[in-house]
C-alpha positions as CSV (number, residue, x, y, z in Angstrom):
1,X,110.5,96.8,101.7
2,X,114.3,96.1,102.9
3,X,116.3,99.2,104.4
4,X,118.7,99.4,101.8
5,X,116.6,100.4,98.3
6,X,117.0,103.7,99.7
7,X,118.1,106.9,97.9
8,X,120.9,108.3,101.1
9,X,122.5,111.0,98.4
10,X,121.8,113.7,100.8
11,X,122.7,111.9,103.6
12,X,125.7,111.5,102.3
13,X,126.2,115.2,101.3
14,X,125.2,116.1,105.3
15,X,127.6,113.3,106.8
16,X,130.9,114.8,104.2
17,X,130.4,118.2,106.0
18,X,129.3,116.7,109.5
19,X,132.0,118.2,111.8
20,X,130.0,116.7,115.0
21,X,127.9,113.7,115.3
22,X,125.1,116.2,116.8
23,X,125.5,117.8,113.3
24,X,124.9,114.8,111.7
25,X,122.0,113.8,113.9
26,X,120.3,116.8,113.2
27,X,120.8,116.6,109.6
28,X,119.5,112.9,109.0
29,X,116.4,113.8,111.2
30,X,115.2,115.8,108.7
31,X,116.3,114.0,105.9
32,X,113.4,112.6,103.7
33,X,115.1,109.0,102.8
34,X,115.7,108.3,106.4
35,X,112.1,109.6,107.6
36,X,110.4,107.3,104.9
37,X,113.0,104.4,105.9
38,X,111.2,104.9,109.4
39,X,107.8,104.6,108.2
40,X,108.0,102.2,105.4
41,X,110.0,99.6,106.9
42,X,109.9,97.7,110.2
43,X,112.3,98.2,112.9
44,X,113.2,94.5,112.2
45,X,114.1,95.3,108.6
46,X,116.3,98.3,109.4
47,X,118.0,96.5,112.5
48,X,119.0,93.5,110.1
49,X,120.5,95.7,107.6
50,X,121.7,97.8,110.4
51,X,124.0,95.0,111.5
52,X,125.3,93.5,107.9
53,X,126.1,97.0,107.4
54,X,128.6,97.7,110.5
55,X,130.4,94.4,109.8
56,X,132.4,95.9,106.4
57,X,134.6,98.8,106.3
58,X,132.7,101.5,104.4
59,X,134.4,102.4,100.6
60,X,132.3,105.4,100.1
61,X,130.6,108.3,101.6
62,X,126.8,106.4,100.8
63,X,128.4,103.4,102.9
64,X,129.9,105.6,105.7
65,X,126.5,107.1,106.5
66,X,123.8,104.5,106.2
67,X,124.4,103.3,109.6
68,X,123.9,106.3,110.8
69,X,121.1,106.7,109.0
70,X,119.5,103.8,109.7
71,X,119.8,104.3,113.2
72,X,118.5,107.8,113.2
73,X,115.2,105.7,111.5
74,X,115.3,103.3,114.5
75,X,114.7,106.7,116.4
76,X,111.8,108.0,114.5
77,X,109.7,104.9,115.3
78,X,107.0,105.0,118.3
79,X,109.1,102.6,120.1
80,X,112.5,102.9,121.4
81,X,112.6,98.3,121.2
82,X,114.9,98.0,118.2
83,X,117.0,101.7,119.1
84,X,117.9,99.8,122.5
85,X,119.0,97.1,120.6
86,X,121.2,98.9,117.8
87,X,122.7,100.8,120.8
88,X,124.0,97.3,122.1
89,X,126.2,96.6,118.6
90,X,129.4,97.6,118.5
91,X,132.1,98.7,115.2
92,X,135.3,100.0,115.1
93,X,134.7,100.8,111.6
94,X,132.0,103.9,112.2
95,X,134.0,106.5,114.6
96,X,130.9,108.1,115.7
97,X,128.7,104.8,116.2
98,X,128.6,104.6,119.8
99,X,127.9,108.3,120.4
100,X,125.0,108.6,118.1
101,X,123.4,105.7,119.3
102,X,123.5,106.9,123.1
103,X,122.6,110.6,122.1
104,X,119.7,109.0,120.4
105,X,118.6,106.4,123.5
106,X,118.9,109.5,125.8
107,X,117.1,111.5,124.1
108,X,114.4,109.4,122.7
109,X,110.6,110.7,122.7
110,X,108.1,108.7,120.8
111,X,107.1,109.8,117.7
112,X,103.3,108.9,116.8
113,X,101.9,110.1,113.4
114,X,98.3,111.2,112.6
115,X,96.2,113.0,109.8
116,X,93.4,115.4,111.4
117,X,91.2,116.8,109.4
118,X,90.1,120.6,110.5
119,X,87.2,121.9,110.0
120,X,87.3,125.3,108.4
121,X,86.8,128.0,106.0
122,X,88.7,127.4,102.4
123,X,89.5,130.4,100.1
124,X,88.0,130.2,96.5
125,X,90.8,131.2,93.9
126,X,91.1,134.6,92.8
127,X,89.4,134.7,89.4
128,X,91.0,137.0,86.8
129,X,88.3,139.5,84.8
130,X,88.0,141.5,81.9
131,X,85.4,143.1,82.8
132,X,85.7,147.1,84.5
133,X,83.7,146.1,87.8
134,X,85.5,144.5,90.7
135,X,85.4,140.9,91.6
136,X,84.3,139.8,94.4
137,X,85.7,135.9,95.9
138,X,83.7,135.1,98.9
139,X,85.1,132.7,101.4
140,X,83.3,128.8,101.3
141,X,82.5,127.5,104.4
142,X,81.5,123.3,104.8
């Protein structure tokens, strides 16, 4: 999957009001199109498009922020390799480019996901009755 079939509308939105690139770090963290850019593509993909994209002056908001947002992906993966290596590019065209990428080297924790699957008690669903006696819903244990 390449690093630019991407839906960065919100993005977009967060970096039009960013008034700090901590701001903007923060918002793209939690923003679904760059977490499932992270996960769904390697760190290969999104460094390649990473550097075609910092080579052209952006012409809209979408273009002014998927650098950022690709390198806020770089960060969300379990290794720091390819964030190391963004942080080494340099543009004149993306103000904040620099700053982000150090704030995000400095800062960088690796990110591992897993499902567990708890044990537990699960709540039947409250059944509606007609009837004048109570209901009773009993709890189902496994």
């Amino acid at each position: 999957m390449k690093a630019d079939n991407f839906d960065l509308t919100e993005a977009s939105r967060a970096y039009a009001v960013a008034n700090t690139p901590l701001f903007l770090i923060r918002k793209l963290s939690d923003d679904p199109a760059v977490r499932t850019i992270s996960e769904a593509c390697t760190g290969e993909e999104i460094l390649s498009e990473l550097e075609r994209t910092i080579q052209s002056e952006p012409q809209s908001a979408l273009e002014a922020v998927r650098p950022y947002a690709l390198v806020v992906a770089l960060s969300l993966k379990s290794t720091n390799e390819h964030l190391n290596r963004a942080a080494a590019f340099t543009t004149s065209s993306f103000g904040w480019y620099g700053y982000i990428t150090q704030v995000l080297t400095e800062t960088y924790s690796p990110i591992t996901r897993a499902e567990i699957d708890v044990p537990g008690t699960l709540l039947a669903p409250a059944v509606e009755s007609v009837s004048e006696s109570p209901t009773m819903v009993n709890a189902i244990s496994f």
